[in-house]
C-alpha positions as CSV (number, residue, x, y, z in Angstrom):
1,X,-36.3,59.3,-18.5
2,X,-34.6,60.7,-14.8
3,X,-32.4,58.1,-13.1
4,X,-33.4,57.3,-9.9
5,X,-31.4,58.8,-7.4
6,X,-31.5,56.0,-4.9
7,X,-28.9,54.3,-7.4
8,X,-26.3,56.4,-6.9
9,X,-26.0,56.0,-2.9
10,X,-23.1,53.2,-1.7
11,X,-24.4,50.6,0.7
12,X,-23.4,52.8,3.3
13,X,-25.5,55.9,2.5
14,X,-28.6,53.2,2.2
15,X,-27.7,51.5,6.1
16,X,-27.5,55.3,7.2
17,X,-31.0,56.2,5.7
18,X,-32.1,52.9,6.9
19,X,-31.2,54.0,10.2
20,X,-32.7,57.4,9.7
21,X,-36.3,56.1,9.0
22,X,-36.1,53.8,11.8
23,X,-35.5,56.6,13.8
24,X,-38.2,58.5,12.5
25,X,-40.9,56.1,13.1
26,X,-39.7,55.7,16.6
27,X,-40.2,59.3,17.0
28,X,-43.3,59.7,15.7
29,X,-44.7,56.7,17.5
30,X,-42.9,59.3,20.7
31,X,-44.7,61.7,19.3
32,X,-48.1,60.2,19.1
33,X,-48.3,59.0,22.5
34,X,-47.1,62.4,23.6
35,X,-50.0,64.5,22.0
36,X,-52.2,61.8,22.7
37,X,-53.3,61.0,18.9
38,X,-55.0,57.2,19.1
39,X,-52.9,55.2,17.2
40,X,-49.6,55.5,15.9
41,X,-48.9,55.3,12.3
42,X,-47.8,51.9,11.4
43,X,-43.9,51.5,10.8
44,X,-43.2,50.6,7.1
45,X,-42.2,47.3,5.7
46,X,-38.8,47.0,5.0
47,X,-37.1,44.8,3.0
48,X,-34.8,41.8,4.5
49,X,-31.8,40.2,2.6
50,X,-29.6,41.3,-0.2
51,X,-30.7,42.0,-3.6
52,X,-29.3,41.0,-6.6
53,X,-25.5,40.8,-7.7
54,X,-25.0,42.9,-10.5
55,X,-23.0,41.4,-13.2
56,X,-19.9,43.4,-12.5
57,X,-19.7,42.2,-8.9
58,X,-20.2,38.8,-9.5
59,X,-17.2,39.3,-12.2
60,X,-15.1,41.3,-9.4
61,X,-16.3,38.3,-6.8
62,X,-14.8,35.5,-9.3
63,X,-11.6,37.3,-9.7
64,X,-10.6,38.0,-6.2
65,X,-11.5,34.3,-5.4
66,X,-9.4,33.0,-7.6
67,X,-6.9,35.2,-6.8
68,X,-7.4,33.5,-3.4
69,X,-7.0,30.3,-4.7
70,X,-4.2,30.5,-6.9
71,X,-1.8,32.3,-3.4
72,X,-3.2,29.2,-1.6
73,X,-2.1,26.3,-4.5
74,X,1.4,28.5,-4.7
75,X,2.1,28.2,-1.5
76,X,0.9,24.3,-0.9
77,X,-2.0,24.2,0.9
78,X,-5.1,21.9,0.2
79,X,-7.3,24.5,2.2
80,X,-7.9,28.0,3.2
């Protein structure tokens, strides 16, 4: 079965295309009311929030917090 190409792109590629098809529905709707076509086409839904945490970044998340914490207990503090 083909692999989705969508999960290869970095969260930075997926803000930029984000951006992208914002823009494109703004310029359609520009569009529209130019050449006079009724009613533009409604914009998309898009998704709000983060997804998921993969297993790996939750893994990657632990480490480097307690990474964190073990510099902070070395050098004395109670808090961050």
């Amino acid at each position: 079965m083909p692999m989705n190409p969508l999960l290869k792109l970095t969260s930075a590629d997926l803000n930029k295309a984000a951006a992208l098809q914002a823009q494109i529905e703004k310029l359609q709707t520009q569009l529209a009311k130019l050449v006079g076509a009724g009613t533009a086409p409604a914009p998309a839904l898009t998704k709000t929030g983060r997804g998921p945490i993969s297993d790996a970044r939750r893994k990657r998340l632990s480490q480097i917090a307690k990474k964190r914490w073990k510099q902070v207990k070395a050098a004395g503090k109670k808090a961050l």
